[in-house]
N, C-alpha and C positions, 0 to 999 in steps of 0.2 A: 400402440406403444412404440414399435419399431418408427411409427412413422415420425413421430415427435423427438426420439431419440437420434433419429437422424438427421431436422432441423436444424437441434439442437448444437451437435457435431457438425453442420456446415455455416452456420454461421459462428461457432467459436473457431471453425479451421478458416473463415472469412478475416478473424482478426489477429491469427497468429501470421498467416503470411502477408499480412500489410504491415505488421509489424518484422520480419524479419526481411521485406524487401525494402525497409526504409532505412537504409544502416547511417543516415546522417542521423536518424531520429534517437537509435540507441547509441552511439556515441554523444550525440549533446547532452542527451540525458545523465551521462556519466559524470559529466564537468563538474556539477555542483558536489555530488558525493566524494569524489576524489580529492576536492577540495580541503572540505572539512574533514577525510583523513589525513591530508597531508598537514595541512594549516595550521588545526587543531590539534591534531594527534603526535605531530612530533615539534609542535609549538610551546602546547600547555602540559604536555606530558611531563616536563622537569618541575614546572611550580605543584600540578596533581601529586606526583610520586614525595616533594618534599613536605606537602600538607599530611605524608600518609596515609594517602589514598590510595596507593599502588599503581598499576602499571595504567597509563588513562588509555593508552592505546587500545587496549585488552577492551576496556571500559565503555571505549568511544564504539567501535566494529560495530555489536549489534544495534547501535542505534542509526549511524550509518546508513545500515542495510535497511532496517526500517524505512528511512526516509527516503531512500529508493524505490522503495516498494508503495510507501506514500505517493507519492508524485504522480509515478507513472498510472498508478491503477486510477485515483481521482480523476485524472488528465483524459485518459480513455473514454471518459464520458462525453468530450466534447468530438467524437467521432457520430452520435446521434445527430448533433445540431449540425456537421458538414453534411452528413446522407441527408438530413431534412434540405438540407439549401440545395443539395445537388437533386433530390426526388428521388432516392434507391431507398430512403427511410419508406415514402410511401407507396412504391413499391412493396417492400418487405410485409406491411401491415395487414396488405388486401390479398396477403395470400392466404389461405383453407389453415391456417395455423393459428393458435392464441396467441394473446401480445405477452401472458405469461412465459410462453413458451421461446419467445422472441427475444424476452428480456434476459432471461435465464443463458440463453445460447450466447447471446452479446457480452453478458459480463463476466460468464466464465471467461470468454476468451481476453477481456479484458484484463481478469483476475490472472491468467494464465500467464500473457504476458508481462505481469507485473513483478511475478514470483521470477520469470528470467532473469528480468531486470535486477531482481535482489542476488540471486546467483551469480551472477556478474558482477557487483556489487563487494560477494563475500568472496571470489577468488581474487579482483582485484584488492583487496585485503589480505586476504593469505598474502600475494604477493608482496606488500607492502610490510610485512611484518607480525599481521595478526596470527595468533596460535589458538583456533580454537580446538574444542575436544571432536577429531575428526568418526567418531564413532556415533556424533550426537546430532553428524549432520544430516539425514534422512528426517529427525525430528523436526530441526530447523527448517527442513525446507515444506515442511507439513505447517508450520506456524507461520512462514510467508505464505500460503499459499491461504491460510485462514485472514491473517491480514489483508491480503490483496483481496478476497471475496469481498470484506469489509468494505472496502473505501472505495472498490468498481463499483458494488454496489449505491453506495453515496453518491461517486457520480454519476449514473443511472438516472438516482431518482432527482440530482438537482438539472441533469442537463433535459432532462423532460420536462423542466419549468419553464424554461427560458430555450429564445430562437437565435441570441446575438454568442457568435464566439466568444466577441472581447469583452461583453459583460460576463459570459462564462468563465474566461479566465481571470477576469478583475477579483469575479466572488470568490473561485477555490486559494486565489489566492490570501485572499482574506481569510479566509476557516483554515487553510493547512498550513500556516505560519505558525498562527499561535498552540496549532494542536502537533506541532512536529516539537515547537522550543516548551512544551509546556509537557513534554512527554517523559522526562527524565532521560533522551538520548544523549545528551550534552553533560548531564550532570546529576550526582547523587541527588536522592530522594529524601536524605536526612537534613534536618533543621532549616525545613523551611519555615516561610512564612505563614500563617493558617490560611490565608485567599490563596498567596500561591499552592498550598498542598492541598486544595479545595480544588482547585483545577486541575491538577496535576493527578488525582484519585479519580476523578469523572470522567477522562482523557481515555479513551479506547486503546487510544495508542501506546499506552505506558504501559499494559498489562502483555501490547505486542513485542515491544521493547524490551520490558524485563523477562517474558519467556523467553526471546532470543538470547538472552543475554546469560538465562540458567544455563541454559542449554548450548550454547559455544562457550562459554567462558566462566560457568559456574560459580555463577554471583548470581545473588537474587533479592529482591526488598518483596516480594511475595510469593507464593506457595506458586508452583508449578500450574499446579489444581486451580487456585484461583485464578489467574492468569489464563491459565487454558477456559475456564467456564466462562469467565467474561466474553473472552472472545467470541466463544462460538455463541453467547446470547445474544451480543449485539449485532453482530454478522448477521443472526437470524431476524431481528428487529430490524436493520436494512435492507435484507433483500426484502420482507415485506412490505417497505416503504416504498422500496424500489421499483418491485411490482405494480404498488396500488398508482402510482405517479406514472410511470411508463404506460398503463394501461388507459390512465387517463388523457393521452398525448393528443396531439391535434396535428396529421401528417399536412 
C-alpha cells in the first residue's frame, strides 16, 4: 500500500511542478477567463440588471471559474500523448506498478492543477469586483476540485485513444465548447427552449456550475444535494472510463 501510495504522489508531484515551472502556460490560460469577466460581465451587466436579473457580474464569476477549471483539467490529458511521443509514457508503464495506479496518479495531478487554475481564476474576480460569501469558499474549492477530477478524468480516457496532439486538441475542442456554452455559465436556466434545456440538464457541467454558484453567490436552480450527487456520480463514471481506456493504451 505505501508503495502505491507513493507512485501515486510522485507522479501527481510530476505534474504539479511542470505546471508551476511553466508560468507562460498559467498566464495564457488566464486570457480567455479574464476575458469573459471583463467583456461580458461589465458589458452585459446593465441590459442583465435591467431585464431583472440582478447583478450578472455576481451571476457570471462562478461560471467563469468553471470554465477555467474546464479547460485546463480536459487539456491536461494531452500531456499522455507528449510523454508517448517523447517515450517517458513507456517508460512509466514497464515499471512494477498498475496502469490503474498510473492513471490515478496522472490525473489527480492533472485535477490538482486545474483546481489552481480555478483559484486563480476566483481571486482574479474578487479583484475585479466579484463579492462572494467568503465563509463558503473552503466549499467552493472542494467543488472545483470534484470538477476538475471530472473532466482530468475525460481527458485521460480520450487522450488514451488517440496518438496525434492536434487531432487531440481539434476533438476537446469540439466537446468543451458546446458543454461550457451549454452549461448555464453565461446564462439563466429559465425559459429555455425544451432541446436546449435537454442539454443543458445532461451537461455535468451545469450541476458544477450551479454549485459554484450556491455556494459563492447564493443563487441556485438546483438543490445543493443534487448538484453535489451528480457530480460525484459522474466523476465516478469517468474515472472508470478513464481507467478501463488508460489501461487499454498501447505505449
Amino acid at each position: 500500500m505505501t508503495h502505491i501510495l507513493y507512485t501515486i504522489y510522485i507522479l501527481w508531484l510530476r505534474q504539479i511542478k511542470r505546471y508551476f515551472r511553466s508560468k507562460s502556460r498559467i498566464v495564457g490560460s488566464l486570457g480567455q477567463p479574464i476575458l469573459f469577466l471583463l467583456a461580458l460581465g461589465y458589458g452585459l451587466g446593465p441590459v442583465f440588471s435591467q431585464a431583472g436579473q440582478g447583478n450578472y457580474f455576481q451571476f457570471l464569476a462562478p461560471g467563469v471559474i468553471a470554465m477555467g477549471i474546464l479547460f485546463t483539467s480536459i487539456f491536461s490529458g494531452i500531456e499522455i500523448i507528449w510523454d508517448r511521443q517523447f517515450g517517458f509514457l513507456k517508460e512509466t508503464l514497464v515499471a512494477p506498478v498498475s496502469r490503474l495506479v498510473i492513471m490515478i496518479g496522472r490525473t489527480l495531478g492533472g485535477a490538482t492543477t486545474a483546481m489552481f487554475q480555478g483559484v486563480i481564476v476566483l481571486v482574479i474576480a474578487i479583484i475585479a469586483g466579484f463579492r462572494p460569501e467568503l465563509a463558503s469558499i473552503p466549499e467552493a474549492i472542494l467543488i472545483m476540485l470534484c470538477i476538475a477530477l471530472l473532466f482530468a478524468a475525460a481527458g485521460t480516457a480520450l487522450a488514451s485513444r488517440l496518438e496525434d496532439m492536434q487531432g487531440f486538441q481539434l476533438i476537446t475542442n469540439f466537446i468543451i465548447m458546446p458543454i461550457f456554452f451549454l452549461s448555464g455559465a453565461l446564462f439563466p436556466l429559465t425559459g429555455l427552449p425544451p432541446a436546449v434545456a435537454f442539454l443543458v440538464h445532461i451537461n455535468p457541467l451545469t450541476y458544477g456550475v450551479d454549485a459554484l454558484r450556491h455556494v459563492l453567490a447564493g443563487a441556485t436552480q438546483f438543490s445543493l444535494v443534487t448538484d453535489v450527487s451528480v457530480l460525484v456520480c459522474v466523476t465516478a463514471a469517468f474515472l472508470v472510463i478513464g481507467a478501463y481506456t488508460f489501461s487499454k493504451i498501447k505505449a
